[in-house]
N, C-alpha and C positions, 0 to 999 in steps of 0.2 A: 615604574614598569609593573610591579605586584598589584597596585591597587588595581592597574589597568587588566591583570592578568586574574582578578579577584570577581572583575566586575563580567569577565568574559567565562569564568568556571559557570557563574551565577545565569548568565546568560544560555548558558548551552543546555544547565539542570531546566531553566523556565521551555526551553525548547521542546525537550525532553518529556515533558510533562501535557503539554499543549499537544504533542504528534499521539499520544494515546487517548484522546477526548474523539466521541465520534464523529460529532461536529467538522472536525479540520481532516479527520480522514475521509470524510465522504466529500471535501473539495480537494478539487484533483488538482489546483492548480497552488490553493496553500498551503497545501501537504508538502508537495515538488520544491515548493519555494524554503520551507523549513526543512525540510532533510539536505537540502544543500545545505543551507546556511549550518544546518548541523552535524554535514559531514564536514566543512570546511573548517569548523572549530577543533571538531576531535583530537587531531594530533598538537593543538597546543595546549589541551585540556590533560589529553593524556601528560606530556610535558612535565606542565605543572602540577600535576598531581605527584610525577616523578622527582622533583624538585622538593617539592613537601615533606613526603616522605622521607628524603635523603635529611633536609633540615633538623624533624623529628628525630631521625637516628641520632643526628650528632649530637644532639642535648643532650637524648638517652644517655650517650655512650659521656658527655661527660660529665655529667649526674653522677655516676656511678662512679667515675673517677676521681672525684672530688670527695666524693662521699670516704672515700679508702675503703679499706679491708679486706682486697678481694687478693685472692691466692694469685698466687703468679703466674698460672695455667691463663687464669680467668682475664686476668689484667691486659695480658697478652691478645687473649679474644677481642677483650673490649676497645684496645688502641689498635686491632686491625681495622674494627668494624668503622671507628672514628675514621682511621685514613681513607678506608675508602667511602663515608659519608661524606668526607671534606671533596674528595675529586668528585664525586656526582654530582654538589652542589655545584661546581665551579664547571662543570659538563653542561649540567642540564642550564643551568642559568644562560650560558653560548648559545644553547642551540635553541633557547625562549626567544632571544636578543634577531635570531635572524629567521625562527617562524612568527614573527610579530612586525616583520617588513611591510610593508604598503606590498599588495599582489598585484602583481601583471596585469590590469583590465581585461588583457585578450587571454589571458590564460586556458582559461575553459572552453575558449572556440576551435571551430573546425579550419583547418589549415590548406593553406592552400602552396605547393612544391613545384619551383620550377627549376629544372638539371637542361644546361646545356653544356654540350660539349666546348673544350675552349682550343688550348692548341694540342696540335698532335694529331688534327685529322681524324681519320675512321679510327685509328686506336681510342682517341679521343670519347670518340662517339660510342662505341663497345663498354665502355668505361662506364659512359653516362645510363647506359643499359644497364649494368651490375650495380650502380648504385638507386637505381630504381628499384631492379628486383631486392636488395639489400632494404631499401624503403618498405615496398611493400610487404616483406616478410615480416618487419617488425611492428606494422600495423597489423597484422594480421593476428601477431599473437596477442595485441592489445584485443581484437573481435573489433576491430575501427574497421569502417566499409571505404575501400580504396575506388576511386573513378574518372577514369581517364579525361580530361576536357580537350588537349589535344597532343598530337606525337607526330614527330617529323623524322620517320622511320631510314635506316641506310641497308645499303643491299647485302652484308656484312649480317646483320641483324641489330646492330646501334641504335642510336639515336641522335640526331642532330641535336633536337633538342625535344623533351616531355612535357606538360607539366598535367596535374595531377589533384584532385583535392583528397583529403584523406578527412572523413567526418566521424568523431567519437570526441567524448567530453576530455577535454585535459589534451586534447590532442595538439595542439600550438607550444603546450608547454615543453611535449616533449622532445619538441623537432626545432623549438625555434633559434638555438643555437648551432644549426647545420648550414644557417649561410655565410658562403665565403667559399674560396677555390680547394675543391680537392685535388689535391697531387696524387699521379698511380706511378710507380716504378715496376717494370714488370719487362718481361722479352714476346716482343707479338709473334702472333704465330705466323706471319711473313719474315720476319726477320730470318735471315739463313746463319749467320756469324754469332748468334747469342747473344748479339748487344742488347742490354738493357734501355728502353726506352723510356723516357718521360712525358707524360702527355699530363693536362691538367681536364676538370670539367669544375664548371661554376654550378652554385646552389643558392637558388633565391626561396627565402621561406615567409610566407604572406600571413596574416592570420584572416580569416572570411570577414569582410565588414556586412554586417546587417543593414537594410536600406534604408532604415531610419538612420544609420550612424552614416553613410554617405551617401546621397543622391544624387542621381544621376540625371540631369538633364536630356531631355531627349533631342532638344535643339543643337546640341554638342556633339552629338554622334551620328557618323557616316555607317550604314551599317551595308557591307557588299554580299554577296554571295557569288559560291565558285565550287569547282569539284575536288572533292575531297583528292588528297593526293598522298603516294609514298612508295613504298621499296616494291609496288604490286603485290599481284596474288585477287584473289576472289571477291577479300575483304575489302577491296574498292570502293566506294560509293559511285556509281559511272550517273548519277542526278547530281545537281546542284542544290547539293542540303548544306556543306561546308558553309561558316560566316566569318566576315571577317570585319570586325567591330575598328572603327576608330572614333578615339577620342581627340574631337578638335581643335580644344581649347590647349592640350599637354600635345597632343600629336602621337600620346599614346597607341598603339595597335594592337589586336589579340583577336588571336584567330581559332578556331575551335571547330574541330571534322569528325570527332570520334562516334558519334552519334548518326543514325540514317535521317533523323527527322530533325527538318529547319530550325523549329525551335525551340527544338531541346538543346541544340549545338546555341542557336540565341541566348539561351536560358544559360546556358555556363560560361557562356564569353564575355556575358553579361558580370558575373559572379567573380572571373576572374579579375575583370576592370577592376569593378568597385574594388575588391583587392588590392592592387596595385596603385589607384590614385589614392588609398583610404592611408597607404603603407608611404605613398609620398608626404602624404600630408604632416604624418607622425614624425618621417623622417626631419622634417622642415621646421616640426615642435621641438623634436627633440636638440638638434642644432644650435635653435634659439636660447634654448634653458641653460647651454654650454658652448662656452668658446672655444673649448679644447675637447676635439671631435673624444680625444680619447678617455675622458672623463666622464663618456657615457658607461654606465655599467651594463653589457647585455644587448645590446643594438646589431652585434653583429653585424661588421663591417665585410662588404661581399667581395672588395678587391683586395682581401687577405687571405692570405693562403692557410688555412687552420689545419690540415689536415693531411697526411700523407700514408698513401698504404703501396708499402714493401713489399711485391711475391715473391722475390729471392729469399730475401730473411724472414717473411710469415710476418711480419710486423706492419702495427697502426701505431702512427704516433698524432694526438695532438695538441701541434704546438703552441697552443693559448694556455694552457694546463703541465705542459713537461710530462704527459703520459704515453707509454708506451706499452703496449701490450703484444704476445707475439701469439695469436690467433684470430689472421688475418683472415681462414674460411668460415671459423666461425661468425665472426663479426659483418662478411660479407653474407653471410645467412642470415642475419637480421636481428644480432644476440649485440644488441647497442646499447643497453641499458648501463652497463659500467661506465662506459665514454657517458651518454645524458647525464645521470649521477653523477660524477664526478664534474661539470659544467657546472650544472644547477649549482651543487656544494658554492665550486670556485666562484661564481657569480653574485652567489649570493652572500658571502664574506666580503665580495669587495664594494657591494651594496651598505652595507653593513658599516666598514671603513670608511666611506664616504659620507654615511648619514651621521656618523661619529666624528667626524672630521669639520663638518657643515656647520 
C-alpha cells in the first residue's frame, strides 16, 4: 500500500508542477483534466503526508527514549508524544486503506431524483413535497442548479410524484444513498382525534448517463405528445408541449411537462430514459458480480425502508446506520450532510471489509 501511496505523493508533486508551465494553462481543456485529477489526490496526499509525519514522531520520540537521560518532566512529554504518534499511525493508516478504494465511476455526475409518494394518499403525497423542498435546499447550499423534468402536482399542494435533476460536480455522490422508502410519522392536519399517521414515499436516485455511455435508439421509442396537466392554476400549458417518451424494447415510460417548449420537455425525457435504462443495466451488472443481492456494498436497495422521520419526537432515524438524530426541521431544511457523512463513512468500511475479505 506505501509504495502505491509513494508513487501517488510523486504523482500529485509531477501534477503540481505541470499546472504552473504556461503551456498547459493556456489549454483549457488539459488544465481542467489536471486539476481534477489533482484535486481527487489531495486528500490522500494530505493523508499520507499525516501518516509520515506521525511515523517520524515516533522514531523521534523513541530515539530519545532509548537514548536515556532525560529528567522525568521530560520523559513524560516524550511517552505522551510517542502515544499519541502510535494512534495517528494506526488512524491515518484506516483512513489511507479506505481513501485508496476503487471510486464510484458515477461519482462526479449530475443526478437524476425521482420521489413518489407511496402509501398514505395526499398525506403521502405532502410528504413527497417536503422531501423535495428538503432536496432542494440542500442542493442549494451546495450552489448545484436544481430543474424540474416533470411533477404530478395534488390540490393539497403534494406531489403524486416529481422527478427532478440536480447538476453540480460530486452531486450523485452525495444523494446516492437516498434510495429506498422514506417513512413520516406525523398527525395531518385533517385528522381531528391526534392520531398519528404513517404514510411512506419512495426515492429513486439515478446518476445522468452520457450518450456515449448509453444510446439510445431511435427505432425503440414511441414518442406522444399531450397537454400538460396538474392541480391547475395559470401555470398550465393549455398547448400540446407535454411528451411522453416510451421505451419499447423495456416498456419503459417518462413523461416530462415542466417546460412550455416541445423540445426542451423532449430534451429531458430524453435524459431521464437514458437514466433509467443506463441505472437498469448497472443494476443487472451489479446482480451478476453477486449472488447475494446483499453483499452489494452501496446499491441502495429501493423496497427498503432506510429512513423514518418522527414529528412528535423531532427525530430522524436511519436504519442502515442506527443513527438518530433529534432535529427533524432542521434536517427537513436541507442540513443533511451528517446523515450523507455518516453513509459514506458506513459504506465505505463495509467496502473495505469485503475487499479484505475477497
Amino acid at each position: 500500500m506505501f509504495e502505491k501511496l509513494s508513487a501517488v505523493e510523486s504523482r500529485y508533486e509531477q501534477i503540481g508542477i505541470e499546472l504552473t508551465r504556461p503551456d498547459v494553462a493556456s489549454d483549457n481543456v488539459l488544465f481542467t483534466k489536471l486539476m481534477k485529477e489533482h484535486s481527487e489526490l489531495t486528500p490522500i496526499v494530505e493523508k499520507y503526508r499525516e501518516y509520515c509525519a506521525a511515523v517520524n514522531a515516533e522514531k523521534e520520540a523513541l530515539e530519545l527514549l532509548e537514548a536515556g537521560g532525560l529528567d522525568k518532566d521530560f520523559k513524560e512529554l516524550v511517552e505522551e508524544e510517542l502515544s499519541e504518534a502510535k494512534e495517528k499511525i494506526t488512524t491515518s493508516a484506516d483512513e489511507l486503506k479506505i481513501l485508496l478504494l476503487p471510486k464510484d465511476p458515477n461519482d462526479d455526475k449530475n443526478v437524476i431524483v425521482e420521489i413518489r409518494g407511496g402509501a398514505g394518499g395526499e398525506e403521502a403525497a405532502l410528504f413527497a413535497g417536503s422531501l423535495f423542498r428538503m432536496y432542494s435546499m440542500y442542493a442549494e447550499s451546495k450552489r448545484w442548479h436544481i430543474d424540474i423534468t416533470n411533477a404530478n402536482e395534488t390540490e393539497l399542494g403534494g406531489y403524486k410524484e416529481i422527478s427532478f435533476m440536480i447538476e453540480g460536480a460530486g452531486a450523485y455522490s452525495r444523494f446516492k444513498y437516498e434510495s429506498g422508502v422514506h417513512r413520516v410519522q406525523r398527525v395531518p392536519d385533517t385528522e381531528t382525534q391526534g392520531r398519528i399517521h404513517t404514510s411512506t414515499v419512495t426515492v429513486a436516485v439515478l446518476p445522468e448517463a452520457d450518450e456515449v455511455e448509453f444510446e439510445l435508439n431511435p427505432a425503440d421509442l414511441k414518442i406522444d405528445t399531450f397537454r400538460s396537466s396538474g392541480a391547475g392554476g395559470q401555470h398550465i400549458n393549455k398547448t400540446s408541449s407535454a411528451i411522453r417518451v416510451t421505451h419499447l424494447p423495456t416498456g419503459t415510460v417518462v413523461e416530462c411537462q415542466d417546460e412550455r417548449s416541445q423540445f426542451k420537455n423532449k430534451e429531458k425525457a430524453l435524459k431521464v430514459l437514458r437514466a433509467r435504462l443506463y441505472d437498469a443495466e448497472k443494476e443487472k451488472a451489479d446482480a451478476a458480480l453477486a449472488s447475494d443481492r446483499k453483499a452489494q456494498v452501496g446499491t441502495g436497495d429501493r423496497s427498503e425502508r432506510i429512513r423514518t422521520y418522527n414529528y412528535p419526537q423531532g427525530r430522524v432515524t436511519d436504519h442502515r446506520i442506527g443513527l438518530t438524530l433529534y432535529k427533524i426541521d432542521s434536517i427537513l431544511n436541507g442540513d443533511i450532510d451528517e446523515i450523507v457523512d455518516g453513509l459514506t463513512t458506513y459504506y465505505r468500511t463495509e467496502a473495505l471489509k469485503a475487499q479484505e475479505n475477497s
